[in-house]
C-alpha positions in Angstrom: 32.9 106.4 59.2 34.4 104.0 61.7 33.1 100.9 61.7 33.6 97.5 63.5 33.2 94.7 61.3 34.5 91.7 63.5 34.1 91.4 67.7 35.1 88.6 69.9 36.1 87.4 73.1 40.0 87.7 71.6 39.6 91.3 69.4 38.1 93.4 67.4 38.7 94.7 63.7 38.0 98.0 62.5 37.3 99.3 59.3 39.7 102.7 59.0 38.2 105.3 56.7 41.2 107.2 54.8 42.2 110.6 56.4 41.8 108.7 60.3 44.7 108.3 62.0 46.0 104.8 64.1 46.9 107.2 67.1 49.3 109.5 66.1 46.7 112.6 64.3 43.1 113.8 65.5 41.0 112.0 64.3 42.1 108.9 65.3 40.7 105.7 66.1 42.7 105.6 69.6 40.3 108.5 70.2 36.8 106.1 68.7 38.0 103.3 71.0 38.8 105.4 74.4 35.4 107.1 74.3 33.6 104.0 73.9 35.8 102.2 76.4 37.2 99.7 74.4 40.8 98.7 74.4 43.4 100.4 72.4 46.0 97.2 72.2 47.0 97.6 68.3 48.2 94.7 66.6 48.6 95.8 63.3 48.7 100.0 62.0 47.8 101.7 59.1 49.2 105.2 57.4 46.7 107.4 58.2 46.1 107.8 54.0 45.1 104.5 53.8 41.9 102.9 54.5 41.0 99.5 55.9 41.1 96.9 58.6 42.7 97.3 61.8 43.2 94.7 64.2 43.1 95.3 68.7 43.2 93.2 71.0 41.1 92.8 73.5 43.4 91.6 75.8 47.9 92.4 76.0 48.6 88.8 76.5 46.8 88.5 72.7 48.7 90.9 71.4 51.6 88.8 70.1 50.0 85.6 69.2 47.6 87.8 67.1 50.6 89.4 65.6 52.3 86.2 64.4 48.8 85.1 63.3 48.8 87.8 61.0 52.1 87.6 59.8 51.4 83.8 59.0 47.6 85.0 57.5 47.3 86.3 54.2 46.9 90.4 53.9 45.4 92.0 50.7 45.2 95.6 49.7 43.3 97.0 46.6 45.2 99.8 45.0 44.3 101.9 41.9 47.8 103.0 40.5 49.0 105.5 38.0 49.0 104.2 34.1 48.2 101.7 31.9 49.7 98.3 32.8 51.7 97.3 29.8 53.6 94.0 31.3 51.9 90.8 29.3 51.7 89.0 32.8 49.2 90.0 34.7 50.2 88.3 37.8 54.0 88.7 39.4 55.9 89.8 42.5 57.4 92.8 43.3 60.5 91.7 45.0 63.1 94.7 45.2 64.3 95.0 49.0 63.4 97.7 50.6 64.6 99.5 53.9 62.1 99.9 57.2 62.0 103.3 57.0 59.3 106.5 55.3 61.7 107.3 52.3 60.8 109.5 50.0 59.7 109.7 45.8 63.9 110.1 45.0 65.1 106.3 46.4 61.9 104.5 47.4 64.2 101.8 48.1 65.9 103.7 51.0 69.7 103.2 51.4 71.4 99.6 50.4 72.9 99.3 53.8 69.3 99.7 55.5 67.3 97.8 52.7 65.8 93.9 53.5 64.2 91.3 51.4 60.7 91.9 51.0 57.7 90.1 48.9 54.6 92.1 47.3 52.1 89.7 45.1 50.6 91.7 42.5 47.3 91.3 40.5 45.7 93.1 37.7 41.9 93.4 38.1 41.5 95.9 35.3 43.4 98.5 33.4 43.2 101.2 30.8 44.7 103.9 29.2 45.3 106.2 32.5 45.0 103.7 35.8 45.1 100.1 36.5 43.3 98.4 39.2 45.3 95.6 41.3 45.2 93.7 44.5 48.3 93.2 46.7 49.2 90.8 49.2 52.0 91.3 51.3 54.5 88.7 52.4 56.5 91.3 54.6 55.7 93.8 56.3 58.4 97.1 55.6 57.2 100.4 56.0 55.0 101.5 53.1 55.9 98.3 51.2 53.1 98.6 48.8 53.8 102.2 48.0 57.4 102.0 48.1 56.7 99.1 45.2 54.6 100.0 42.8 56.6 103.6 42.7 59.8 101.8 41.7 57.6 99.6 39.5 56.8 102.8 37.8 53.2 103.0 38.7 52.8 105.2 41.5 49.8 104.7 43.9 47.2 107.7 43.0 47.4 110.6 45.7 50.3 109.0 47.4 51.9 112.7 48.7 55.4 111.1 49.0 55.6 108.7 46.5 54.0 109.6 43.8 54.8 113.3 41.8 52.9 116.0 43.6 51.7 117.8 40.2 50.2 114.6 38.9 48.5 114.1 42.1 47.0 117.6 42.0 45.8 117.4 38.4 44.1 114.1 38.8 42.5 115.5 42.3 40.7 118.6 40.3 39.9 116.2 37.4 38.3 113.5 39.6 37.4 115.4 42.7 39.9 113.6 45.1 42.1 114.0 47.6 42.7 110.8 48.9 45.2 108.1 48.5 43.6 105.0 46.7 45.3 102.3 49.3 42.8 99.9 50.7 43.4 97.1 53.3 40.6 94.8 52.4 41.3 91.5 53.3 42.7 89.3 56.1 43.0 85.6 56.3 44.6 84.1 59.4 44.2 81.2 62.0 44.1 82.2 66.0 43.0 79.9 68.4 42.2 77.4 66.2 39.9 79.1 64.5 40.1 80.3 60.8 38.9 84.4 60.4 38.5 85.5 56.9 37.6 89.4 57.3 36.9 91.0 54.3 36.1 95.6 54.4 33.8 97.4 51.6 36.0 97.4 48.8 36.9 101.0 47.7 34.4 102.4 44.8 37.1 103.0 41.6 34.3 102.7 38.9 34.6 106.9 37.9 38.4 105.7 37.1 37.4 103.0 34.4 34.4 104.6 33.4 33.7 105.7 29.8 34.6 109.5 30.7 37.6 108.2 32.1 
């Protein structure tokens, strides 16, 4: 369900349930804000697989300075990703440039002339002998940076259709009754106005991955 979890004289910020499209699919959240009359001045998008905040502005003349706020802000994402994590350091940065386009599971990385630096900051929460939990904060903002990532890390985002191997995807739908894509944007940090917003979204529920049936 759509939710609104911040509202002010500058914007609002949604909480995007997985499966909802920015504007692009039905159902959409262009569609939630135009019945209710509220504006539809995105600042920041989502794929429509991935749940979490989204930014409008209230107003087009916020639009940009919101946009830069963000970019200077801090943006996390909680992802569950596919296998154990075996690296001793469970803190690094996924720094392999990327290109600013959908690629696809057979050169995440797009094609060297296209690719630019990019910066992913990656944290371990938990892990075990199928999945490992971690939160991302991006630096950059490419076209599915995250995903892009931790499929050339070698630890595919679960259910990601075009990043992750399609078979694998299925199997671990039947066994866990899923369909989705476990990419969450849960946290924003940023200063606008002189004001500092920290907006945090329910975090996604992972605990059937790390159970003991698991």
């Amino acid at each position: 369900m759509i939710s609104v979890l911040e509202d002010n004289a500058f914007f609002i910020v949604l909480n995007k349930p997985e499966g909802v499209s920015v504007h692009n699919e039905k159902p959409s959240l262009l569609d939630w804000l135009e019945t209710r009359k509220l504006p539809v001045n995105f600042v920041n998008r989502l794929d429509q697989q991935t749940s979490g905040l989204v930014v409008v502005a209230r107003d087009p003349k916020f639009h940009e300075p919101l946009s830069q706020a963000l970019h200077s802000g801090a943006k996390t994402y909680r992802a569950l990703l596919r296998g154990s994590w075996k690296d001793k350091a469970l803190a690094l940065t996924w720094d392999l440039p990327l290109s600013d386009k959908a690629e696809g599971r057979k050169n995440p990385q797009g094609k060297s002339g296209d690719r630019k630096n990019c910066i992913t900051r990656v944290s371990v929460v938990r892990t075990n002998q199928y999945f490992t939990e971690v939160l991302c904060e991006i630096k950059t903002g490419r076209q599915h940076q995250i995903r892009k990532h931790a499929a050339l890390a070698k630890h595919a985002i679960l259910g990601d259709s075009r990043y992750n191997d399609e078979s694998y995807n299925e199997k671990m739908g039947k066994m866990y009754k899923t369909s989705r894509m476990f990419l969450h944007a849960e946290e924003l940090k940023f200063n606008f106005q002189g004001k500092d917003y920290h907006i945090r979204s329910p975090k996604m529920d992972l605990e059937i991955f790390f159970s003991e049936k698991a």
